[in-house]
C-alpha positions in Angstrom: 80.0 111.0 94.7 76.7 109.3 94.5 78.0 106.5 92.0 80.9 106.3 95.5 78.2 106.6 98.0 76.2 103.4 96.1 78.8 101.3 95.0 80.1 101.1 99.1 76.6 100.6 99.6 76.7 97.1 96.9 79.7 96.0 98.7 78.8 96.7 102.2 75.8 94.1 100.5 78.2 91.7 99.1 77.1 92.8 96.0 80.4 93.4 94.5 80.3 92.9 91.0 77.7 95.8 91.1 79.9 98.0 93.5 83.2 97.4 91.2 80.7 98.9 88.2 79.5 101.8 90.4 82.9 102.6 91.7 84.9 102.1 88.0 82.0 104.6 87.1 82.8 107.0 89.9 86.1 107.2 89.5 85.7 108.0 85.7 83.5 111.2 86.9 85.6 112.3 89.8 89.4 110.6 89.9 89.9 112.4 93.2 87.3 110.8 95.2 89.2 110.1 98.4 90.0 105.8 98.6 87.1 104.9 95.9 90.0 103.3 93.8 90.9 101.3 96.9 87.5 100.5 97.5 87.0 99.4 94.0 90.8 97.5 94.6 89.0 95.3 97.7 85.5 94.5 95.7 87.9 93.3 92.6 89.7 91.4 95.4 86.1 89.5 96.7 85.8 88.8 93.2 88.7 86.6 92.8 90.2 89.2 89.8 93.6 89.4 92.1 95.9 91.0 89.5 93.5 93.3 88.7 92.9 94.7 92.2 96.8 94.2 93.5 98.0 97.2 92.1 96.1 99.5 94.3 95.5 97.2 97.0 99.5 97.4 97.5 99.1 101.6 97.5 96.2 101.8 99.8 97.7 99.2 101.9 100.7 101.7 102.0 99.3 105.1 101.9 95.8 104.6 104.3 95.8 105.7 107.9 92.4 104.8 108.9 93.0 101.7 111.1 90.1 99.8 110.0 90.4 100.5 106.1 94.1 99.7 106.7 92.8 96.2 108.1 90.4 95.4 105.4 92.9 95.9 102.4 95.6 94.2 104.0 93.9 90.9 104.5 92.4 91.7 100.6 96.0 92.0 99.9 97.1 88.9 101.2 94.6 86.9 100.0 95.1 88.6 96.6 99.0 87.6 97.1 98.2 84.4 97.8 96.0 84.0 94.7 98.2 85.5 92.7 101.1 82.7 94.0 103.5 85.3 96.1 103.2 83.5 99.2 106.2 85.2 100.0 104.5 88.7 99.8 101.5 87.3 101.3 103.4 86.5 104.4 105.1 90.0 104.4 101.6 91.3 105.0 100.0 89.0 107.2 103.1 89.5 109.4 102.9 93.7 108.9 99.1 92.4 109.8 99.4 90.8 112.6 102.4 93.6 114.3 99.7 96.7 113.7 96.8 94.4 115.0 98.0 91.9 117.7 94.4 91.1 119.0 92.6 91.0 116.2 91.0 87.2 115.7 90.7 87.7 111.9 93.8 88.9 111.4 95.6 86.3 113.5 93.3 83.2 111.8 94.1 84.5 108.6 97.7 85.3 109.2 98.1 81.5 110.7 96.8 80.3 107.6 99.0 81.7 105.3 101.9 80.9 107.5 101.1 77.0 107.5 100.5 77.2 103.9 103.9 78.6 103.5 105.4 76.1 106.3 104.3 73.2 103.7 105.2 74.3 100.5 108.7 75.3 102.2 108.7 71.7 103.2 107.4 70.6 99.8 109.7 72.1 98.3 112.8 70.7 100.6 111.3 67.0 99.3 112.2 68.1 96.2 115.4 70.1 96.3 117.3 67.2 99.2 114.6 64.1 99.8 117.3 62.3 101.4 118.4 64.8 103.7 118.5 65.2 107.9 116.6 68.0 107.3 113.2 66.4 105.4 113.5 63.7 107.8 113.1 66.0 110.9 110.4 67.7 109.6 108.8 64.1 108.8 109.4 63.2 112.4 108.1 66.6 114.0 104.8 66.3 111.4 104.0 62.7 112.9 105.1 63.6 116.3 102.2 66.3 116.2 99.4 64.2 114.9 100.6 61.5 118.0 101.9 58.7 115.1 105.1 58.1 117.6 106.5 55.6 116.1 106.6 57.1 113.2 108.2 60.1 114.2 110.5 57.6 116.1 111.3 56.0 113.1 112.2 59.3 111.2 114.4 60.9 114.4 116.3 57.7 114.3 116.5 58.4 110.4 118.3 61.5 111.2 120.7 59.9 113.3 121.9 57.7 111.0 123.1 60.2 108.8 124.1 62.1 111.3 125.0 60.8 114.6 125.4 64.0 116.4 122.5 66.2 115.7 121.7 68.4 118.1 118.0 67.9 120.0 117.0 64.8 118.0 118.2 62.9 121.6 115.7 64.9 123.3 113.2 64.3 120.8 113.1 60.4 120.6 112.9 60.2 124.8 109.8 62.7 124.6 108.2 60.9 122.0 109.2 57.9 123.9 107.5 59.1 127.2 104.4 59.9 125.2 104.2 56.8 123.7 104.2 55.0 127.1 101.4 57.5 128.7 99.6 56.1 125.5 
């Protein structure tokens, strides 16, 4: 309990290397200490050893009740996730994140990260898989619309319509961006 007791202490610190050896050592004296292997999960995690701590970062993100421990290895877990490369798991928990804690600003930053990330590399990807398509070309167009390049996102909407003539909303689209270039 006392190797427990100091290695929360190191991490509370930021000492983490020293709390992951205080807590390994805990754990081989006492297994049953209560959340010290999730504990020792989370210091792993600030560590950048993601494979290491996932396994029991996924339990205790499961298993704990306590609201703010809950918290603390779920955004461990997603960044662990994330550095790992399952995005896709990452953004299972950042949304289970952002359902049990709606108003909390580091859950929601973090959670709009990840999802952004995953917004580009699911357009990265769609580059690769259909370059060509209506679909890569409306995604150009809403990109440059956002960062106020109009014509540019004019260019594109006009791109889809060209290959396809009736796509829903892309009307809309080109007289907004029109209207917003003439306020410019």
């Amino acid at each position: 309990e006392a190797h427990a007791r100091l290695g929360l202490i190191y991490y509370q610190q930021g000492k983490f290397e020293q709390a992951a050896n205080a807590l390994r050592q805990a754990i081989k004296l006492k297994p049953t200490l209560p959340n010290t292997d999730l504990l020792l999960a989370m210091a792993l995690s600030e560590l950048g050893r993601y494979k290491e701590a996932a396994p029991a970062l996924e339990k205790g993100f499961k298993r704990v009740t306590d609201p703010a421990l809950k918290r603390a290895s779920g955004l461990r877990l997603a960044r662990a996730y994330t550095g790992l490369g399952q995005d896709d798991k990452a953004v299972e928990v950042a949304l289970e994140l952002t359902r049990l804690y709606p108003k909390d600003p580091e859950a929601l930053y973090h959670a709009g990260r990840l999802f952004a990330n995953y917004a580009y590399l699911s357009t990265v990807k769609l580059a690769e898989v259909a370059p060509d398509s209506l679909w890569l070309h409306l995604a150009a167009g809403e990109a440059y619309e956002c960062q106020g390049r109009l014509d540019a996102a004019i260019r594109e909407y006009k791109e889809v319509l060209s290959l396809q003539q009736i796509r829903p909303g892309v009307h809309y689209r080109i007289g907004r961006t029109l209207l917003g270039r003439a306020k410019q």
